[in-house]
C-alpha positions in Angstrom: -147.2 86.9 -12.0 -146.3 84.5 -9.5 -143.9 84.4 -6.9 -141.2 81.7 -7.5 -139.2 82.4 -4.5 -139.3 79.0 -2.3 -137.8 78.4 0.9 -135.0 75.6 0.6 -134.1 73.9 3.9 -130.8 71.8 3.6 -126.9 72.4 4.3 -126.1 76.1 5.9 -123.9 78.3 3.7 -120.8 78.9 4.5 -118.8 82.0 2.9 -115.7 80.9 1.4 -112.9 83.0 0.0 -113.2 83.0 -3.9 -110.4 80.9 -5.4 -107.3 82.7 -6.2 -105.6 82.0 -9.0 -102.5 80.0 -8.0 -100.1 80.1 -11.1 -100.4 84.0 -11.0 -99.4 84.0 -7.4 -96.9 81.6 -7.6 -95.3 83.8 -10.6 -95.2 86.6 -8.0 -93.4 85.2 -5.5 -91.4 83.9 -7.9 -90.3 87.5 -9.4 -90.5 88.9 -5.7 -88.0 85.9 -4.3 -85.6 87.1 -7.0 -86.2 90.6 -6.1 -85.2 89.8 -2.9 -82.2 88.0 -3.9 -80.9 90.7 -5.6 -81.6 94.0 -2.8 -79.7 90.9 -0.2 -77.3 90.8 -2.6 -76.6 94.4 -3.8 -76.5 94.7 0.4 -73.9 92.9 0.8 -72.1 94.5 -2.1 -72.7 97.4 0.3 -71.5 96.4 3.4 -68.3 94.7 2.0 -67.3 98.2 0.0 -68.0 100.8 3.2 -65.8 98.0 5.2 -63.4 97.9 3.0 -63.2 101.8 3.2 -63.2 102.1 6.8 -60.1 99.4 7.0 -58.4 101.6 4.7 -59.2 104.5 6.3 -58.2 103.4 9.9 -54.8 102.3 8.0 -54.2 105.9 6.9 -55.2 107.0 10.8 -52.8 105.1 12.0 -49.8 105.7 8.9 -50.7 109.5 9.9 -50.6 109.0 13.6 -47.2 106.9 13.6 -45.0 109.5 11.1 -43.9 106.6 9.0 -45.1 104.8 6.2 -46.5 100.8 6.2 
């Protein structure tokens, strides 16, 4: 058998990343933008609730401090 392994001389190869696929990327950024969206959101659910606490805690401090009602 013979060999039919030649040496080609020409442009030098350069690795390259495989192509990704872009529509299935693009759909996960898409379902992790509104993933995010909703944890920001739920977070400021959050933050307005325990505020609203405290301010009505700190109101029944101070009704409790003072002897009288508001």
């Amino acid at each position: 058998m013979v060999n039919k392994v030649v040496e080609m001389n020409g442009k030098v190869r350069v690795d390259t990343q495989p192509p990704v696929s872009d529509f299935w990327f693009a759909q996960v950024d898409v379902r992790l933008g509104r993933i995010e969206f909703m944890v920001s959101r739920l977070e400021w659910q959050i933050w307005m609730i325990v505020c609203g606490c405290a301010g009505l805690l700190i109101f029944e401090i101070v009704k409790a401090l003072s002897g009288r009602t508001l």
